[in-house]
C-alpha positions as a Markdown table, in Angstrom:
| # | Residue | x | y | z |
|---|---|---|---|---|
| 1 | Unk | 3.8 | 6.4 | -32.6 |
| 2 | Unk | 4.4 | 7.0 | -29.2 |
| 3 | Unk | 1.8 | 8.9 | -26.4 |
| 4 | Unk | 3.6 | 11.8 | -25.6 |
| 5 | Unk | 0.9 | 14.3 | -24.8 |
| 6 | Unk | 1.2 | 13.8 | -21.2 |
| 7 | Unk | 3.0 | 16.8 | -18.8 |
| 8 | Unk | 6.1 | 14.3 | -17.5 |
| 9 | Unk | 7.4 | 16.5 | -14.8 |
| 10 | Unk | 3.4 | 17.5 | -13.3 |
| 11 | Unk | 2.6 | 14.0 | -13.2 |
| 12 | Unk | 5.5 | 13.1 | -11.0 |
| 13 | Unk | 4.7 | 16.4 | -9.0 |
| 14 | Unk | 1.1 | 15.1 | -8.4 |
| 15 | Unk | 2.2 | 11.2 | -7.3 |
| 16 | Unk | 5.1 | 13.0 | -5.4 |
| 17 | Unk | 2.6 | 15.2 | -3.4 |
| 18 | Unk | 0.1 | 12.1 | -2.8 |
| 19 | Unk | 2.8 | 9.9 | -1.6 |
| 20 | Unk | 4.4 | 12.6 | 0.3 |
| 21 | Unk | 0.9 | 13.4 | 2.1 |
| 22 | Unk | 0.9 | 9.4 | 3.1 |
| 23 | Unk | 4.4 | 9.6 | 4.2 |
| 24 | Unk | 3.3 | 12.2 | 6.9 |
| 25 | Unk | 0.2 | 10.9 | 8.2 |
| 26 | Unk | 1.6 | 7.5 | 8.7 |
| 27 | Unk | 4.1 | 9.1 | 10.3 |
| 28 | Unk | 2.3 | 11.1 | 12.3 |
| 29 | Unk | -0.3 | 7.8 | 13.5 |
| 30 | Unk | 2.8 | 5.5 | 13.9 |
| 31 | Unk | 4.0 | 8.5 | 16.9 |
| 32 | Unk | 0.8 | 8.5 | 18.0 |
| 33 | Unk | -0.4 | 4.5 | 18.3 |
| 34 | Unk | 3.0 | 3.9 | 19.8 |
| 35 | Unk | 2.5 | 6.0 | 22.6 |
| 36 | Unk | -0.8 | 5.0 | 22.7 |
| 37 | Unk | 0.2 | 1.5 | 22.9 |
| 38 | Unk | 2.8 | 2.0 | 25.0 |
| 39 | Unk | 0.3 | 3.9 | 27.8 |
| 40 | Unk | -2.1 | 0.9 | 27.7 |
| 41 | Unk | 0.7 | -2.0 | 27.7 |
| 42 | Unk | -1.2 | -3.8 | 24.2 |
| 43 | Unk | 0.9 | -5.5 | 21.9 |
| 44 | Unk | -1.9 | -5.1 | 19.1 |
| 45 | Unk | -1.6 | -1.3 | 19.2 |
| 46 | Unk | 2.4 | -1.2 | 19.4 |
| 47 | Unk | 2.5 | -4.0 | 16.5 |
| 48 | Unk | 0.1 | -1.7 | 14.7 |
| 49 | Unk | 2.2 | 1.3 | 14.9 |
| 50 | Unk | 4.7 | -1.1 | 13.7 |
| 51 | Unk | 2.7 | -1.8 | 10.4 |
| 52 | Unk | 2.4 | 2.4 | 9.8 |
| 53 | Unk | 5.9 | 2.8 | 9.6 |
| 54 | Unk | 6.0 | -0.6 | 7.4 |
| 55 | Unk | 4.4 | 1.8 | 4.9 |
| 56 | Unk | 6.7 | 4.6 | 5.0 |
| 57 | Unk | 9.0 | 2.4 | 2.6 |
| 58 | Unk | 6.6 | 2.1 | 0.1 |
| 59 | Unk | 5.5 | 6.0 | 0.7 |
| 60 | Unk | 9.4 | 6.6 | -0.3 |
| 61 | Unk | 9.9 | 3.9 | -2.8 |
| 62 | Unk | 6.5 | 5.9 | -4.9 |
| 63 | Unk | 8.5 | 9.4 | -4.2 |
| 64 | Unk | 11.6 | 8.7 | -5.2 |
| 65 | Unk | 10.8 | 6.7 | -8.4 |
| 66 | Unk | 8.4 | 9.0 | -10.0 |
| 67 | Unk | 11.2 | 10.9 | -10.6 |
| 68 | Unk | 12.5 | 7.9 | -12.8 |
| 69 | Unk | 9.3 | 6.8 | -14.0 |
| 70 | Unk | 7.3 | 9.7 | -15.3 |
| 71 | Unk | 10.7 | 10.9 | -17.1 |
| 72 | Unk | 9.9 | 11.2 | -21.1 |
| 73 | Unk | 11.3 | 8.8 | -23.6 |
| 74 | Unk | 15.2 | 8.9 | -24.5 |
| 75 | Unk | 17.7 | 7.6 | -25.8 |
| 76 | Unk | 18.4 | 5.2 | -23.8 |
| 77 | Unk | 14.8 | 4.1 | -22.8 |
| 78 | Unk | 12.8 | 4.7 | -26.4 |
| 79 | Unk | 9.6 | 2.8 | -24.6 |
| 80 | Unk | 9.9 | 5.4 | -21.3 |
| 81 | Unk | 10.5 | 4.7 | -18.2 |
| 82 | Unk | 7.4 | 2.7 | -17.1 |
| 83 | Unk | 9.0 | 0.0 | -16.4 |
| 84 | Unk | 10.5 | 1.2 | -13.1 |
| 85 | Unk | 7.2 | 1.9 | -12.2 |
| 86 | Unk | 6.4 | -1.5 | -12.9 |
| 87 | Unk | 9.5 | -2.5 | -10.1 |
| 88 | Unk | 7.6 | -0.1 | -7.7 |
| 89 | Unk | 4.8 | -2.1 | -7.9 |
| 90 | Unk | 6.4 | -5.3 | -7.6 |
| 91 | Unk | 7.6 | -4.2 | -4.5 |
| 92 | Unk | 4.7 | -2.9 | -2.9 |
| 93 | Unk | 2.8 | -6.0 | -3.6 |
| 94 | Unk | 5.6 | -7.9 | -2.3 |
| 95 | Unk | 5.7 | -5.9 | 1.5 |
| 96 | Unk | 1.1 | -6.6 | 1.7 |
| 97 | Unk | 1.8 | -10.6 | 0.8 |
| 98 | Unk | 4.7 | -10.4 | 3.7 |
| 99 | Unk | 2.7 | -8.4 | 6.2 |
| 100 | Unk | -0.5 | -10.4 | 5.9 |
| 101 | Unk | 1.7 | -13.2 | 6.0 |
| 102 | Unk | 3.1 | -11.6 | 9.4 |
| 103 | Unk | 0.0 | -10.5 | 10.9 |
| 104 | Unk | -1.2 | -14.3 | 10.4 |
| 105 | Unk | 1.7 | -16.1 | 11.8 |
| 106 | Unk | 1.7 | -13.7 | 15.0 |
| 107 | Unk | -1.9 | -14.0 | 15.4 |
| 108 | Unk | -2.0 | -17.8 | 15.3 |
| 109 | Unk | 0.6 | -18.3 | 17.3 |
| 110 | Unk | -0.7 | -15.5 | 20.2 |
| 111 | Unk | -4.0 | -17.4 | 20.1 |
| 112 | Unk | -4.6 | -18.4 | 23.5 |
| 113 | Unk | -2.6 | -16.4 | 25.0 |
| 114 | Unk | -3.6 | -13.4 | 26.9 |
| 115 | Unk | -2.1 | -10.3 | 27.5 |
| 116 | Unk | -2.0 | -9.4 | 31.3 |
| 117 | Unk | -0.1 | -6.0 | 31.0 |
| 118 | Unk | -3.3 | -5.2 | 28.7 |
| 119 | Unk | -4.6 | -1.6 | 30.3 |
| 120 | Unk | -7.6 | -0.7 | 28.5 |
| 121 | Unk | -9.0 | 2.9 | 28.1 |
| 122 | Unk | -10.8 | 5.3 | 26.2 |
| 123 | Unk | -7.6 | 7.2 | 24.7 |
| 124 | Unk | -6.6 | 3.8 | 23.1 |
| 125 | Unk | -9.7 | 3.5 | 21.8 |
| 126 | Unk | -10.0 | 6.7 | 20.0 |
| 127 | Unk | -6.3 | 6.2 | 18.9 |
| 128 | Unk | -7.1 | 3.2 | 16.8 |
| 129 | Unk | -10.5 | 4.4 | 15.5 |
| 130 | Unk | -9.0 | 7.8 | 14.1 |
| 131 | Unk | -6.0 | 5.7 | 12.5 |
| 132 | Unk | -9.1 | 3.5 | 11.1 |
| 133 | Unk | -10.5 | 6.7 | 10.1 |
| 134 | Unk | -7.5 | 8.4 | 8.7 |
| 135 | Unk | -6.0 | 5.5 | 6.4 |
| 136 | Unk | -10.0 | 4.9 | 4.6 |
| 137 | Unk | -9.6 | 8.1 | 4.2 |
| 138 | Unk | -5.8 | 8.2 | 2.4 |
| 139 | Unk | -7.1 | 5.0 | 0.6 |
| 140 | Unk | -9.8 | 6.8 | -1.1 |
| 141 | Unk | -7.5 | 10.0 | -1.8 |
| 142 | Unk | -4.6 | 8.4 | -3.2 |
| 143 | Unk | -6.5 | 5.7 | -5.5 |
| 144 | Unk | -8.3 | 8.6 | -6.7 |
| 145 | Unk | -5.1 | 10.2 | -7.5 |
| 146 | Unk | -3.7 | 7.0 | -8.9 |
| 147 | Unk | -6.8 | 6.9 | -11.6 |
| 148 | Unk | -6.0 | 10.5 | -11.8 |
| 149 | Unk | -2.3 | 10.4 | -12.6 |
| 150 | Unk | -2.6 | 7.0 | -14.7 |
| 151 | Unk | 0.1 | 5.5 | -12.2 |
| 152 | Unk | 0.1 | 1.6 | -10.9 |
| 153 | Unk | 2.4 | 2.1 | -8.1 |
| 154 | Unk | 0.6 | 5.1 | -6.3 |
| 155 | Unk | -2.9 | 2.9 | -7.1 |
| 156 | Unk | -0.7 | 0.3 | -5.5 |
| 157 | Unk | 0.3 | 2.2 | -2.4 |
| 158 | Unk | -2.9 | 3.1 | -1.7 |
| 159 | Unk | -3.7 | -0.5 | -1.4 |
| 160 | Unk | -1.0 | -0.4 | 1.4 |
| 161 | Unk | -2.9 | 2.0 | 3.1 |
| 162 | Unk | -6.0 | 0.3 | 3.3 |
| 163 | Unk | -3.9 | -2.8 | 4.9 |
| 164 | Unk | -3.2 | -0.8 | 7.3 |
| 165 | Unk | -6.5 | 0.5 | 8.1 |
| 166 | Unk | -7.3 | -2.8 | 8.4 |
| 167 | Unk | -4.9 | -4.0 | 10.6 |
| 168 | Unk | -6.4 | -1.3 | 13.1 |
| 169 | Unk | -9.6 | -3.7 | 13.7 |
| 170 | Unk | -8.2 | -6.4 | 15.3 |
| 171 | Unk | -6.6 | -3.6 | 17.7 |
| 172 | Unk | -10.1 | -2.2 | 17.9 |
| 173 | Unk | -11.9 | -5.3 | 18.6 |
| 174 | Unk | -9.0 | -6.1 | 21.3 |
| 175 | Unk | -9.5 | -2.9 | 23.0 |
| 176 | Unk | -13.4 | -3.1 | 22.8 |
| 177 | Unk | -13.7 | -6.3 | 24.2 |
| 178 | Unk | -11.0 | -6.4 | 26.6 |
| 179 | Unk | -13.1 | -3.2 | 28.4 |
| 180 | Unk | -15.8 | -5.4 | 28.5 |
| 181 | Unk | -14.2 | -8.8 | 29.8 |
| 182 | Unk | -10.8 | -10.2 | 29.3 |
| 183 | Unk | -12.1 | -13.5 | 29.3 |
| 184 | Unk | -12.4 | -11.6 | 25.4 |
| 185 | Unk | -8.6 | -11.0 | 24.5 |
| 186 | Unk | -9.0 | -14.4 | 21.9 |
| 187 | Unk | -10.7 | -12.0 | 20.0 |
| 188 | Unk | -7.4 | -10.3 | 19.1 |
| 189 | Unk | -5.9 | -13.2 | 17.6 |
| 190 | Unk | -8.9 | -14.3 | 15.6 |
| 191 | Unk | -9.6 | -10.4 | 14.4 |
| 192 | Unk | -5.9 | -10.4 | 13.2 |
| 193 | Unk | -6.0 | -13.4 | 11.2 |
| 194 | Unk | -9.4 | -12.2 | 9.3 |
| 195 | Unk | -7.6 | -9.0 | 8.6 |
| 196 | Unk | -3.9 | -11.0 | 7.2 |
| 197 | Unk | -6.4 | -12.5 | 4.8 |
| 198 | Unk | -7.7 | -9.1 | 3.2 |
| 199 | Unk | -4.4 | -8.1 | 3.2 |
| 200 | Unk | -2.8 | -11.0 | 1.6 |
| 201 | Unk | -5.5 | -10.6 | -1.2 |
| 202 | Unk | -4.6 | -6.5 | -1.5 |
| 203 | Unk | -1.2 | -7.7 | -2.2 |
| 204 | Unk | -1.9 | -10.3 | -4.9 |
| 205 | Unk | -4.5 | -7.6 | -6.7 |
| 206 | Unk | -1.4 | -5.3 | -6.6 |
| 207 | Unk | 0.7 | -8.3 | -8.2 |
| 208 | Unk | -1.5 | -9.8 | -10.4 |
| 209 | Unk | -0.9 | -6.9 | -12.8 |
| 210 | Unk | 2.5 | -6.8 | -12.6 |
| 211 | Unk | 3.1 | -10.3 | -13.4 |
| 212 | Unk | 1.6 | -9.9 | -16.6 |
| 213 | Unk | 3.3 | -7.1 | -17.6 |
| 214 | Unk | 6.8 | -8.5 | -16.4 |
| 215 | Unk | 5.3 | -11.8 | -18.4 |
| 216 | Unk | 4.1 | -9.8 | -21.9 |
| 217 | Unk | 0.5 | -11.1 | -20.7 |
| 218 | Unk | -2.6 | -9.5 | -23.1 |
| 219 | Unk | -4.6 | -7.4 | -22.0 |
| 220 | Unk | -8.1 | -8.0 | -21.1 |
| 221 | Unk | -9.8 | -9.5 | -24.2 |
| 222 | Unk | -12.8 | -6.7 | -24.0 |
| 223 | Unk | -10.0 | -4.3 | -24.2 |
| 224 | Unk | -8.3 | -6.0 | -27.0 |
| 225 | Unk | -12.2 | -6.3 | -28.6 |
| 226 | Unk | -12.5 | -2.4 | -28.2 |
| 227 | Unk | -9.5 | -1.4 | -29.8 |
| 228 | Unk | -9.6 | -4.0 | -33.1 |
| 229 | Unk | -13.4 | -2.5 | -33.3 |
| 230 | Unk | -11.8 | 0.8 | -33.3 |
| 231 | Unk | -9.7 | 0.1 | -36.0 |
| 232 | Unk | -12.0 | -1.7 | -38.5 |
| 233 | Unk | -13.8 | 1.7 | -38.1 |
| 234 | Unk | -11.6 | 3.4 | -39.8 |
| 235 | Unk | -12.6 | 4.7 | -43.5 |
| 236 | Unk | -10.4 | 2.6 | -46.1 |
| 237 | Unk | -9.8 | -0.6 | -43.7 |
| 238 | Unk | -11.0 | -3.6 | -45.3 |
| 239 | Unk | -9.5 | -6.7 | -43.0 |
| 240 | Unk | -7.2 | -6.2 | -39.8 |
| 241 | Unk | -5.2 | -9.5 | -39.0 |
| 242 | Unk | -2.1 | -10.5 | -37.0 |
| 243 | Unk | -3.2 | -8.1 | -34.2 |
| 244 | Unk | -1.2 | -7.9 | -31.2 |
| 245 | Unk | -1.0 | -6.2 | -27.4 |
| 246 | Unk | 0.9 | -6.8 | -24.6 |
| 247 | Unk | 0.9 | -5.5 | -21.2 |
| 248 | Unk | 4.7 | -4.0 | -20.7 |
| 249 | Unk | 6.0 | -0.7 | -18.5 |
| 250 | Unk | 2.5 | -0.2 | -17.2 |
| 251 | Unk | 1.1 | -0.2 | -20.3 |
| 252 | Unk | -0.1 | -1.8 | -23.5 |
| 253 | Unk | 1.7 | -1.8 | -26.7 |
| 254 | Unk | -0.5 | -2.4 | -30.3 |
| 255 | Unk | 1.0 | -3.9 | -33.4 |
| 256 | Unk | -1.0 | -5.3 | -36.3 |
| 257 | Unk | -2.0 | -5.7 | -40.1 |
| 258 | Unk | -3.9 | -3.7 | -41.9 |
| 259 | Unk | -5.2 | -4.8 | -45.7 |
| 260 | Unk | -6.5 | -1.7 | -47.9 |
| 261 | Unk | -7.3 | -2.0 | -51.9 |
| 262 | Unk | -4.0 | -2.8 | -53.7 |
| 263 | Unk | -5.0 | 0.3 | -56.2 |
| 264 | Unk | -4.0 | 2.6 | -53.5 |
| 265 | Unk | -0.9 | 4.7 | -53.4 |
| 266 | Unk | 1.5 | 4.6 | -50.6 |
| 267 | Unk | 0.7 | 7.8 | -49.5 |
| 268 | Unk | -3.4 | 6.8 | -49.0 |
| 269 | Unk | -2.2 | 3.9 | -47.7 |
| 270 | Unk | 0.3 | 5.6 | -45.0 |
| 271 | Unk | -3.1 | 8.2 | -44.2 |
| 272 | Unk | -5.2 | 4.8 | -43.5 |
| 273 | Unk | -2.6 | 3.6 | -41.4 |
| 274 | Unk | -1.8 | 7.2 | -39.5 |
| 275 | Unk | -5.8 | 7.2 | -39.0 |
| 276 | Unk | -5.6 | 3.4 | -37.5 |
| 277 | Unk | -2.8 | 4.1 | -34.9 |
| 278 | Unk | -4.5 | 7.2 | -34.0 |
| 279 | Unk | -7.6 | 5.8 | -33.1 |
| 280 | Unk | -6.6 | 3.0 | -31.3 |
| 281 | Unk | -4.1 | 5.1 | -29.1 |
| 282 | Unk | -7.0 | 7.3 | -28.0 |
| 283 | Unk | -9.2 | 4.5 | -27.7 |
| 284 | Unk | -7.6 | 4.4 | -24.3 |
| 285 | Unk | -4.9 | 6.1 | -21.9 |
| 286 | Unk | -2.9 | 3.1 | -21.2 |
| 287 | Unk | -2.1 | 2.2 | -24.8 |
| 288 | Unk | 1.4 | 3.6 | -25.2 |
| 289 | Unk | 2.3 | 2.6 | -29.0 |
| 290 | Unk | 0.6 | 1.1 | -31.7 |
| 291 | Unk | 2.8 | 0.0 | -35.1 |
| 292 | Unk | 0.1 | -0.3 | -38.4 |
| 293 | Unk | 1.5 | -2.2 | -40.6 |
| 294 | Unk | -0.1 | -2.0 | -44.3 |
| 295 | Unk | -0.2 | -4.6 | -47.1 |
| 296 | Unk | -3.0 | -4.6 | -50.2 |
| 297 | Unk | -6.2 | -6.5 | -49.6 |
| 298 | Unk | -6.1 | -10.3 | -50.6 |
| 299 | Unk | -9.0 | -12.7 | -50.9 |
| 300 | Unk | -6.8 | -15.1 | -48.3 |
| 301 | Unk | -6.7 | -12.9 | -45.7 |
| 302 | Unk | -2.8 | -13.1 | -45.3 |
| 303 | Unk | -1.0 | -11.7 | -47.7 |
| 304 | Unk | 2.6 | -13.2 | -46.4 |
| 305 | Unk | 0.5 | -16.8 | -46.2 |
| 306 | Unk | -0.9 | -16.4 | -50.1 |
| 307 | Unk | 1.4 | -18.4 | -52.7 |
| 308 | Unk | -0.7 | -17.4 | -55.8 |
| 309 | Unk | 0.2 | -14.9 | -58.1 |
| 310 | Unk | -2.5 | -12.1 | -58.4 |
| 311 | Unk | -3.0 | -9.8 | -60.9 |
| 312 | Unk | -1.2 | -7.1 | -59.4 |
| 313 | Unk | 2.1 | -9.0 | -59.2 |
| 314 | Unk | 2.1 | -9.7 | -55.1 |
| 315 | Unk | 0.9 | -12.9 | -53.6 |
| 316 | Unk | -2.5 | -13.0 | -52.8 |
């Protein structure tokens, strides 16, 4: 039974919106630190405005495939579309690994260097301290609309956004110290390797995640521990066995055995089984099926794996 209660079109609405509000304020600070950057000859500021529109591909990539993703089952796709959302991800995570790996490679190789068109002031300053600012603050507003909306790649792309902030403190450090000495400008290099790192690592919590549902991975083993708990709860259950979830589509799909007394009809045995699936789907948002399948209690604890004859004519 699949989770259908959810309002398709207003949940892409919502991660259309968020992603729509990134798109313009990274638009709006990549105009601004370019100019910026431009006014006070630094490379760090320029390659930072750089990074901002870096992020307007992933801004677009969430807007244009929530209209894909959030679409209800069909025909054609009796799971949902998920799975693009899944794609979305992959991407995302993809562009942090191959900025911080970016960022890294052009900071080791300028360190050393120094950057004599360099023309400090207090406008660049202030330029990268509100893009600091700004992006913490899109960060916190679009993961909070990612938990919101149940959605991976807006959660993702908010993880961008952050990366980006981050990027902004090398050019801050740059700025800062260059004002004070430019004996200073190694700083730069060394602030924008520290920052690839965090980067690198945003990109591989966005991928971890993805890999296992592109690999069928289980989910978390207290999540799999809540959900069989759930089910034993359920009035009529006597054993639970062969159970079984996998991470798929950004989400998690249950299937498992259920063993209720033989003496039951098929109708109080299809109630038990309605109430199991039921409570194990609300047990948590991200379960998106769960398949109960019912077989009369044996001694064994397999019925399929029982080769002697019971008293009810099935194997037990």
């Amino acid at each position: 039974m699949q989770n259908i209660s959810q309002d398709f079109p207003q949940v892409a609405k919502e991660i259309q919106r968020t992603a729509v509000a990134g798109l313009i304020v990274n638009i709006l600070l990549a105009i601004l630190k370019g100019y910026a950057g431009v006014l006070a000859g630094s490379r760090a500021l320029i390659a930072d405005a750089v990074h901002s529109l870096s992020d307007l591909t992933t801004d677009i990539a969430v807007i244009v495939g929530a209209r894909f993703w959030c679409r209800p089952p069909d025909e054609t796709h009796p799971l949902g579309h998920k799975g693009i959302e899944t794609v979305v991800s992959l991407f995302i995570g993809l562009m942090l690994l191959a900025t911080g790996i970016g960022i890294a490679y052009d900071s080791l190789n300028a360190l050393g260097s120094e950057n004599s068109t360099l023309k400090p002031g207090v406008f660049a300053l202030l330029v990268a301290t509100v893009s600091l600012a700004a992006k913490e603050i899109l960060f916190r507003w679009t993961l909070k609309k990612a938990r919101d909306t149940g959605s991976g790649a807006l959660a993702a792309n908010a993880w961008h956004h952050r990366s980006d902030g981050f990027s902004s403190i090398p050019v801050l450090l740059a700025i800062s110290a260059s004002m004070i000495s430019r004996s200073m400008m190694f700083l730069d290099s060394i602030g924008g390797a520290v920052v690839s790192i965090f980067i690198i690592k945003s990109g591989w919590n966005v991928l971890k995640p993805v890999i296992g549902e592109v690999t069928n991975s289980a989910p978390p083993s207290e999540v799999i521990e809540k959900m069989v708990k759930v089910a034993q709860s359920v009035n009529g259950v006597i054993n639970i066995h062969r159970f079984r979830a996998r991470m798929q589509g950004g989400g998690i799909y249950v299937d498992l055995h259920i063993q209720v007394e033989a003496e039951y009809t098929v109708q109080q045995g299809y109630i038990i089984g309605r109430q199991v699936e039921d409570s194990i789907m609300n047990s948590d948002s991200s379960i998106r099926d769960v398949i109960a399948r019912i077989e009369p209690y044996s001694p064994c604890g397999d019925v399929d794996n029982c080769h002697s004859p019971g008293k009810h004519g099935y194997l037990q």
